[in-house]
C-alpha positions as CSV (number, residue, x, y, z in Angstrom):
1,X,229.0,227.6,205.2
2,X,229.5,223.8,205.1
3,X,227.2,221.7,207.6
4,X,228.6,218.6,208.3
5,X,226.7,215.9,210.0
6,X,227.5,212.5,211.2
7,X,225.3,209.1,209.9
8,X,225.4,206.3,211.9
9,X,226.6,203.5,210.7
10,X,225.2,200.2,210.6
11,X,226.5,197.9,212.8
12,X,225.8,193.5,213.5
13,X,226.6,190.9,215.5
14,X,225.7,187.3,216.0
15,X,224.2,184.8,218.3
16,X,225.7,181.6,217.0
17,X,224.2,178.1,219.0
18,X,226.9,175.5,219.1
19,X,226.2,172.0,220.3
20,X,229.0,170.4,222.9
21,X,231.0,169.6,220.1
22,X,231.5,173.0,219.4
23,X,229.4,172.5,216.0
24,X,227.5,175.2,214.9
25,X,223.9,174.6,215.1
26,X,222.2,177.8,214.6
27,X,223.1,181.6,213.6
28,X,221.1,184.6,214.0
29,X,222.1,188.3,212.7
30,X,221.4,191.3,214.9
31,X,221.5,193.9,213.6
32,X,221.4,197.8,214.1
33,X,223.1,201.4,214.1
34,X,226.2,202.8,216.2
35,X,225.3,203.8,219.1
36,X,221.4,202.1,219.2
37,X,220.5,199.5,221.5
38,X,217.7,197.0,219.7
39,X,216.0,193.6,220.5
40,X,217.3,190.9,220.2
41,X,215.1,188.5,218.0
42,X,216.7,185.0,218.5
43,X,215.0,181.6,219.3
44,X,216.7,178.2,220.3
45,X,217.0,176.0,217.6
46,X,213.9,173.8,217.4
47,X,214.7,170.5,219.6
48,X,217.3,172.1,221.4
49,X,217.6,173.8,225.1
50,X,220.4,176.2,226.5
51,X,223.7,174.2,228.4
52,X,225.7,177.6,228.7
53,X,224.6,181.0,228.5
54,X,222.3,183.2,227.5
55,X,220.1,184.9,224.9
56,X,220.4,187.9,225.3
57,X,217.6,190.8,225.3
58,X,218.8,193.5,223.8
59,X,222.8,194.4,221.9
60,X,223.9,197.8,222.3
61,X,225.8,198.5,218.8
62,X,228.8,201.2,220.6
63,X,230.1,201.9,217.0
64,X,233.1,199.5,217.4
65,X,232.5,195.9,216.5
66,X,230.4,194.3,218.4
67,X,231.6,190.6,218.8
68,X,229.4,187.4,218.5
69,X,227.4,185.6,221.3
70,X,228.1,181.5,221.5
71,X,225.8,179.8,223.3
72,X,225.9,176.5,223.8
73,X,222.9,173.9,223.2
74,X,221.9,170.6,223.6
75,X,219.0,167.8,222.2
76,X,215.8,168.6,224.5
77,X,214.6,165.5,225.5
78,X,211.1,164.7,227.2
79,X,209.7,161.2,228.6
80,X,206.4,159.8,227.3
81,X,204.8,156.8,229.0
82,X,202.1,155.5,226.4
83,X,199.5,158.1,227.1
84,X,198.9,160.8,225.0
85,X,200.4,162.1,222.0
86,X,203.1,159.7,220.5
87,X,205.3,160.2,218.0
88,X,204.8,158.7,214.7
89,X,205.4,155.2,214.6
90,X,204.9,154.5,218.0
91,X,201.7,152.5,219.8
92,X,200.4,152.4,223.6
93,X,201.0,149.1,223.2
94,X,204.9,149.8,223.3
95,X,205.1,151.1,226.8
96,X,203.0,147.8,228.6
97,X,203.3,143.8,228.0
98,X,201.7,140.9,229.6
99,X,203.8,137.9,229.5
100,X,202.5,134.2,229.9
101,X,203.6,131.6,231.7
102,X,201.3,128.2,231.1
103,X,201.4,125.1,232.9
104,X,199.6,122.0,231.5
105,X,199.5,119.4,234.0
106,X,198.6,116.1,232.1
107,X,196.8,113.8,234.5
108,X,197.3,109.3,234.3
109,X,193.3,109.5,233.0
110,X,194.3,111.7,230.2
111,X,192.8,115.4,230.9
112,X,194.8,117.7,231.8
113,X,195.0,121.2,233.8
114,X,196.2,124.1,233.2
115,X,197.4,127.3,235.1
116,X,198.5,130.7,233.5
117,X,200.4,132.9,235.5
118,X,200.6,136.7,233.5
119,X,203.3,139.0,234.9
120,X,202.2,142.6,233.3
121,X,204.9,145.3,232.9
122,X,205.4,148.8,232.0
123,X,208.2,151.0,231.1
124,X,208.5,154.7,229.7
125,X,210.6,156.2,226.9
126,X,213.1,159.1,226.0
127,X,212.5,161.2,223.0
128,X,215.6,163.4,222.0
129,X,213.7,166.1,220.0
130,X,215.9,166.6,217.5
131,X,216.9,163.4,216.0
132,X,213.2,162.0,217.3
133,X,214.8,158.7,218.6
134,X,212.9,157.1,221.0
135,X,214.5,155.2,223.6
136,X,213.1,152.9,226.2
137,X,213.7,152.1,230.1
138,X,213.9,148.9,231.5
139,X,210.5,146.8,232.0
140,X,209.1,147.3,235.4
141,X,206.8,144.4,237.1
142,X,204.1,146.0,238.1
143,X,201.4,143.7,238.8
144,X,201.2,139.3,239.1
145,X,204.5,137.3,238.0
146,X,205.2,133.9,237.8
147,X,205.4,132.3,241.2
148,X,206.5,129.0,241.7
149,X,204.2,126.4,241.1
150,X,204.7,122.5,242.7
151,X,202.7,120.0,240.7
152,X,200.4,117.7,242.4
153,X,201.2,114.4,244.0
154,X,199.1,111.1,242.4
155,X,199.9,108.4,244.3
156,X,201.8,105.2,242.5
157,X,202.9,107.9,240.0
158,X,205.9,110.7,239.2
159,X,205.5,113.9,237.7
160,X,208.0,114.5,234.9
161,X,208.7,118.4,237.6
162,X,207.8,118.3,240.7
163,X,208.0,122.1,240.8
164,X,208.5,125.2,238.1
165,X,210.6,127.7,239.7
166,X,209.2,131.5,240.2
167,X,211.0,134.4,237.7
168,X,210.7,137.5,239.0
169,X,213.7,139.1,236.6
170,X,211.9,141.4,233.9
171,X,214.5,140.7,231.5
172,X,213.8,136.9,231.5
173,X,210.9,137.8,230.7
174,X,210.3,138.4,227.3
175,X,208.4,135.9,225.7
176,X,205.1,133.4,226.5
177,X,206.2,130.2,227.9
178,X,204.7,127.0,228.2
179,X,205.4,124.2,230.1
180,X,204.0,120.7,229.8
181,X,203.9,118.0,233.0
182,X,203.0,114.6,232.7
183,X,202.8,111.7,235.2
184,X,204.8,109.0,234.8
185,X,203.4,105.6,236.6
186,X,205.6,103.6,239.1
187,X,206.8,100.4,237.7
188,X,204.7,97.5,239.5
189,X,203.9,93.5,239.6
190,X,201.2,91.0,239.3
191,X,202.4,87.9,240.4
192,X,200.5,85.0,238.8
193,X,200.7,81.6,241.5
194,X,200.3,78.1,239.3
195,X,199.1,75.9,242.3
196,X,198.1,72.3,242.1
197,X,194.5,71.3,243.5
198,X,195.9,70.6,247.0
199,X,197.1,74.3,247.1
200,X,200.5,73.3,246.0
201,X,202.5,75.6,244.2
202,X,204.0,74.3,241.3
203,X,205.3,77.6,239.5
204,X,204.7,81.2,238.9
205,X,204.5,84.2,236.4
206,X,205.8,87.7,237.3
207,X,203.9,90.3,235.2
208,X,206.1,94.0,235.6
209,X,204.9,97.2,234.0
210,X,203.8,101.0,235.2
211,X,200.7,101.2,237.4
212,X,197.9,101.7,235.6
213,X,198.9,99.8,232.5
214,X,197.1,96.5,231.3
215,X,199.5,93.9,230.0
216,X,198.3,91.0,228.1
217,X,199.8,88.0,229.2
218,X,201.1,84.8,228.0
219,X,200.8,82.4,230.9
220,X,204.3,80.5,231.5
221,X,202.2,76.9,232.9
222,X,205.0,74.6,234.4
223,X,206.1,72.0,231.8
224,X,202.8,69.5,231.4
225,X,200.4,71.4,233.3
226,X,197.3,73.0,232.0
227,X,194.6,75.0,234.2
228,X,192.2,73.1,235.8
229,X,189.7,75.9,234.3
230,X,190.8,78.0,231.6
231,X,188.0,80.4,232.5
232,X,190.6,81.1,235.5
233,X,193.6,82.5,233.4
234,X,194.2,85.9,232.8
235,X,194.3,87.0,229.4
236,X,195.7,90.2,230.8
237,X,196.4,92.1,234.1
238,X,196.0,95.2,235.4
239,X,199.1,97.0,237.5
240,X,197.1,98.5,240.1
241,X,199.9,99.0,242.6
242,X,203.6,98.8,242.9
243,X,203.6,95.5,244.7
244,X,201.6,92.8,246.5
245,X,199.2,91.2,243.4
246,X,198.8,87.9,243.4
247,X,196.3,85.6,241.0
248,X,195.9,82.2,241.4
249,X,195.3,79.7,239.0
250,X,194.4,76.1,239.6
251,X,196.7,73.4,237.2
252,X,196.5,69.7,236.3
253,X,198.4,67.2,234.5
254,X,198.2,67.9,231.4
255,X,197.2,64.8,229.0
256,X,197.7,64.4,225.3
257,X,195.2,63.0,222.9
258,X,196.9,59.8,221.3
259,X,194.6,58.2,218.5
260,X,194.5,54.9,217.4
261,X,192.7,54.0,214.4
262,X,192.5,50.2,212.5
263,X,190.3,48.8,209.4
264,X,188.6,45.6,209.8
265,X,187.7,43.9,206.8
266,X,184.5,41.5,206.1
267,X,185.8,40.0,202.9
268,X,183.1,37.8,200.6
269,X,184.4,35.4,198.1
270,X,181.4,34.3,195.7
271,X,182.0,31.3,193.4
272,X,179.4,31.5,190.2
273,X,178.4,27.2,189.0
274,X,181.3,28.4,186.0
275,X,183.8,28.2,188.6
276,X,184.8,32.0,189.0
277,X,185.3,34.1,191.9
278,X,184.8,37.4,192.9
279,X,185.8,39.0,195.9
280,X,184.4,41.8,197.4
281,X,185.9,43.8,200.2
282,X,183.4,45.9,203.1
283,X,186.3,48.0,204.9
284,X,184.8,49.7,208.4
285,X,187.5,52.2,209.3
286,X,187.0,52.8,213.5
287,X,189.3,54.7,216.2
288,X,189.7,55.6,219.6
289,X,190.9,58.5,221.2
290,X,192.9,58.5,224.8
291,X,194.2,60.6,227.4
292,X,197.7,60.8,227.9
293,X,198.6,62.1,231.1
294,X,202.2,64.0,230.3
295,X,203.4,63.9,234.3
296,X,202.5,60.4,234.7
297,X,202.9,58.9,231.2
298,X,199.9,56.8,231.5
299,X,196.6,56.5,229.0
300,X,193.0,56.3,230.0
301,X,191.5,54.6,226.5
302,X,187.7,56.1,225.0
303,X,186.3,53.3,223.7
304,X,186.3,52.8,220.1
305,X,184.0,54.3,217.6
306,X,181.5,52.3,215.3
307,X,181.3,51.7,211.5
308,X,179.5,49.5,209.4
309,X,179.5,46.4,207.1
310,X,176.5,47.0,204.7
311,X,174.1,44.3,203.7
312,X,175.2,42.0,200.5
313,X,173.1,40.1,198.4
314,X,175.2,37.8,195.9
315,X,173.7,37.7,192.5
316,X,170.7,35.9,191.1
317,X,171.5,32.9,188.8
318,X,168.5,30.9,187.2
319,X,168.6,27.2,188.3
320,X,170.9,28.0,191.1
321,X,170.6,28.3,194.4
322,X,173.4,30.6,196.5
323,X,174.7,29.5,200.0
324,X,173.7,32.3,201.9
325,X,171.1,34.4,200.1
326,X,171.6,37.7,202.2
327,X,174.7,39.0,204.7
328,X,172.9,41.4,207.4
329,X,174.2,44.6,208.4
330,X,176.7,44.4,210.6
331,X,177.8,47.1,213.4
332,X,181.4,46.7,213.5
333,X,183.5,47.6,216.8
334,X,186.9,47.5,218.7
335,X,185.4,43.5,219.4
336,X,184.6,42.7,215.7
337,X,187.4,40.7,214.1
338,X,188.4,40.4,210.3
339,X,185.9,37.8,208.5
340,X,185.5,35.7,205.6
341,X,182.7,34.6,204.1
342,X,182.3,32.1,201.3
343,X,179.3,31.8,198.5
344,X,178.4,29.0,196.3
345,X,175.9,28.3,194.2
346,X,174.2,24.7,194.4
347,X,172.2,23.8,191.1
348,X,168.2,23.4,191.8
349,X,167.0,19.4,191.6
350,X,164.7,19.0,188.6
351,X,161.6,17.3,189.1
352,X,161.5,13.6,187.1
353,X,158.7,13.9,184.2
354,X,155.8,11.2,184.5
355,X,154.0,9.3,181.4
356,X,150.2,10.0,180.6
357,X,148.0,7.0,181.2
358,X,146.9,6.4,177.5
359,X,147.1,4.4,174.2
360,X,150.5,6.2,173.5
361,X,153.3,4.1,173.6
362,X,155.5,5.7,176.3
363,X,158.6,6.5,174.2
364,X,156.2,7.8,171.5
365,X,154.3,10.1,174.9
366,X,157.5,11.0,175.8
367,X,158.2,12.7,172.7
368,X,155.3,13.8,171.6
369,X,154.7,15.6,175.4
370,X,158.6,16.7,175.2
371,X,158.2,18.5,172.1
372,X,154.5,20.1,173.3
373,X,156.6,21.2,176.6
374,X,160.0,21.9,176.3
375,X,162.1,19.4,174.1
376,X,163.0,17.2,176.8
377,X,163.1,13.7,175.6
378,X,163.0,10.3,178.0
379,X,163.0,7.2,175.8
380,X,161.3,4.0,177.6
381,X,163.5,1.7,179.3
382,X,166.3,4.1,179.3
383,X,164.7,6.2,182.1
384,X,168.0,6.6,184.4
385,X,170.5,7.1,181.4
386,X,168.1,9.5,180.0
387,X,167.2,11.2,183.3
388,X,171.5,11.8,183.9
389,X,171.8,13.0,180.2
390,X,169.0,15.8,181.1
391,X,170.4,16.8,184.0
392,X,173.9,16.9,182.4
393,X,172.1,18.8,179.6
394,X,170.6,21.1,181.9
395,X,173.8,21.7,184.0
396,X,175.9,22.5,180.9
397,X,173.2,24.9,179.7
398,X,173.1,26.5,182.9
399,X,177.4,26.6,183.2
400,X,177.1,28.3,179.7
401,X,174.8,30.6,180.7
402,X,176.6,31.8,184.0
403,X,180.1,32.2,181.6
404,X,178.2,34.8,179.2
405,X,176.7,36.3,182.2
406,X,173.2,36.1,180.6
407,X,170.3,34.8,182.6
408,X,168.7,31.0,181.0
409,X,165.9,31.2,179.3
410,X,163.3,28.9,179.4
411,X,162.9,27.0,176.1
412,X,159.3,28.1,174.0
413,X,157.6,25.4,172.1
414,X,159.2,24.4,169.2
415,X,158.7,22.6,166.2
416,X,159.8,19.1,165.6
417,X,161.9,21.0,163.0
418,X,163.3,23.7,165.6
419,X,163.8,21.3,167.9
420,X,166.2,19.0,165.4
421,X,167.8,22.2,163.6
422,X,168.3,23.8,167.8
423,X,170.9,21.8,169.3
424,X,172.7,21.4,166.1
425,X,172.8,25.3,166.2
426,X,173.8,25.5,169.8
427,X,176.2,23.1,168.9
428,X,177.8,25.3,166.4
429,X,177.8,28.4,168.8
430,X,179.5,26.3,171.8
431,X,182.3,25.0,169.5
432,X,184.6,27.6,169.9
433,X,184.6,27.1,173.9
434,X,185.7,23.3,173.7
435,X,189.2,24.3,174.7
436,X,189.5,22.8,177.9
437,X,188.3,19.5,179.3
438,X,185.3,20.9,181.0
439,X,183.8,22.1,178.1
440,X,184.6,18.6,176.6
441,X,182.7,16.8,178.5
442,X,179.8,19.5,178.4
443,X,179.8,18.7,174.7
444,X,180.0,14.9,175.3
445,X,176.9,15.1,177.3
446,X,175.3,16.9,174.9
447,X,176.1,14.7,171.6
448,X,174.5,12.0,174.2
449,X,171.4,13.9,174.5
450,X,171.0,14.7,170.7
451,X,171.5,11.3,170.3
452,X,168.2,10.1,172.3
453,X,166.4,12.9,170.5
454,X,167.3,11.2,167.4
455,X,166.3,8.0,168.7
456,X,163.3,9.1,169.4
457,X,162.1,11.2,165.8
458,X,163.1,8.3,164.0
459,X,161.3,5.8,166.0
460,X,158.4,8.1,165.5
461,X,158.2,7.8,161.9
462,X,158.4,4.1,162.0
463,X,155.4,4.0,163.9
């Protein structure tokens, strides 16, 4: 006997999940026996959720071929807001912003104030779980903004904006913003009023700039006026407002200051006994200062100033006597005139010698005293000639003297020897100055002289 029996045979299928595209994503075998029904033991891909159809729960294997299951799948998404768990890469700080919007209002003093306006917004985010890309909503406002702001009025100034408009639109805003005001000052005047002392108005100044500025000026007198007090000009002004200033300043003719300057000159001429002159020359150097009225033309003299002629003394010369001994100090003025003064010298009168009243014959007293004294010699009976020859003798000594500039000595006692050998020597030395007549007759009065001397030495010896 031949048992037969029958073995099932093993039978399979598929679930296969395809994406929209119709590409594969997944595959699952289930399998089994003919005619057994099993589980089916498939999961959607990872990331991925169901469009069309089903998973099914069980396959029942008939023994023919059991066809595949397609079920179509899609990227699961999910929507995250910032809290929780985030995936990698990603920060709370991603789903919330707070934008800026500052305002610095500069004031004409130089501070400055500020406003911040925040507008804070939030927004969520799509997570396709199978690729992992994130992506975000729009930004939603949801708290504050940036309202319009108008900037503050200052009087006698502009703001560069009046007003900042409001934004309200998300997408503008994207970034801190700042925005700087400042105040820009209304153009203004000073007017500066040149008025004579009677109130007069002679000219003006117009001083434009911004309120609040200070402006130095450079005062614009009318041609030959000056203030009447310069305390009373402005060196600069102020704008306080846009209009309406007005400073007044006090003018005068102007004057110039002419000078006038001269030398007046006290000249001395002083003639020596040997003829020669010198001049000397006292220069006083004044001046005088005036006003010169520049409207008028006219000049109000100072008076003049004051110098001075020092005091002279012409020079001392032995046996001589000078016509003025001393010129005084003399304040000179505009009323003191150039002068000229003249010096001589007069020679000094010498006194006439007398005889002793003795046993000495005269001539013989007269030398014998003469040489004792000083060599002067007066024979008897010849008192006039001799007297002239002494005092031509003397004279010519005293002209010599003067020429050499050396003050005359007075003679020492001498010998009867000295006294012979001494004129003959000072005849030698004068020699060489005989070449003109004056010295001539010098020498001819003194060959006269010697000549009584040796009258007189050899009438001496006789005796």
């Amino acid at each position: 006997m031949v048992n037969i029996t029958y073995t099932a045979n093993d039978q399979a299928t598929h679930i296969v999940y395809t994406d929209q595209d119709g590409h594969q994503v997944k595959t699952d075998m289930i399998t089994g026996k003919t005619a057994q029904t099993v589980d089916v033991h498939s999961d959607v891909p990872t990331g991925w959720k169901i469009v069309d159809g089903q998973v099914p729960a069980t396959v029942h294997f008939t023994g023919d071929q059991t066809p595949d299951m397609t079920i179509t799948v899609d990227h699961r998404h999910h929507i995250i807001d910032g809290q929780g768990e985030l995936p990698t890469g990603l920060a709370p700080s991603a789903f919330t912003k707070t934008v800026t919007r500052t305002i610095n209002v500069r004031q004409p003093d130089g501070t400055v104030k500020t406003t911040k306006q925040t507008a804070t917004f939030n927004r969520i985010a799509d997570v396709d779980e199978v690729t992992q890309q994130v992506t975000f909503s729009d930004w939603q406002l949801t708290s504050n903004g940036w309202v319009a702001f108008t900037t503050p009025a200052i009087d006698h100034y502009t703001p560069s904006q009046a007003m900042v408009e409001a934004v309200d639109d998300a997408a503008s805003l994207t970034r801190d913003v700042t925005v700087d005001i400042a105040y820009t000052a209304n153009r203004g005047t000073v007017e500066i009023k040149y008025v004579d002392k009677d109130g007069n108005e002679i000219g003006y100044q117009m001083i434009t700039s911004h309120v609040g500025d200070t402006v130095k000026v450079t005062p614009q007198f009318p041609t030959n006026w000056v203030p009447m007090d310069p305390a009373t000009v402005p060196t600069a002004v102020r704008i306080k407002e846009e209009n309406g200033q007005i400073i007044i300043v006090v003018i005068r003719h102007a004057v110039n200051d002419p000078a006038q300057t001269k030398t007046v000159t006290r000249t001395i001429r002083v003639t020596t006994p040997d003829g020669q002159t010198t001049t000397t020359s006292q220069v006083a150097k004044i001046s005088r200062y005036g006003d010169l009225d520049l409207v008028t033309g006219q000049i109000a003299w100072n008076p003049w100033t004051t110098a001075r002629w020092d005091a002279f003394k012409p020079a001392t010369i032995v046996g001589y006597t000078p016509s003025q001994a001393e010129l005084p100090v003399v304040t000179v003025d505009g009323e003191t005139a150039d002068q000229t003064v003249a010096i001589t010298y007069a020679a000094v009168a010498m006194p006439t010698p007398t005889q002793p009243a003795n046993d000495v014959p005269a001539a013989d007293h007269a030398v014998d005293q003469g040489a004792a004294d000083n060599g002067d010699y007066q024979p008897a009976g010849q008192g006039t000639a001799t007297n002239a020859a002494h005092q031509a003798a003397t004279a010519t000594t005293h002209h010599l003297t003067a020429t050499t500039s050396a003050p005359v000595a007075v003679a020492a006692k001498q010998t009867p020897a000295a006294q012979s050998a001494a004129p003959a020597a000072t005849n030698r030395q004068r020699l060489p100055q005989t070449g003109n007549g004056h010295d001539a007759s010098t020498l001819a009065g003194l060959a006269s002289l010697l000549g009584l001397f040796g009258l007189a030495g050899k009438r001496r010896k006789r005796d």
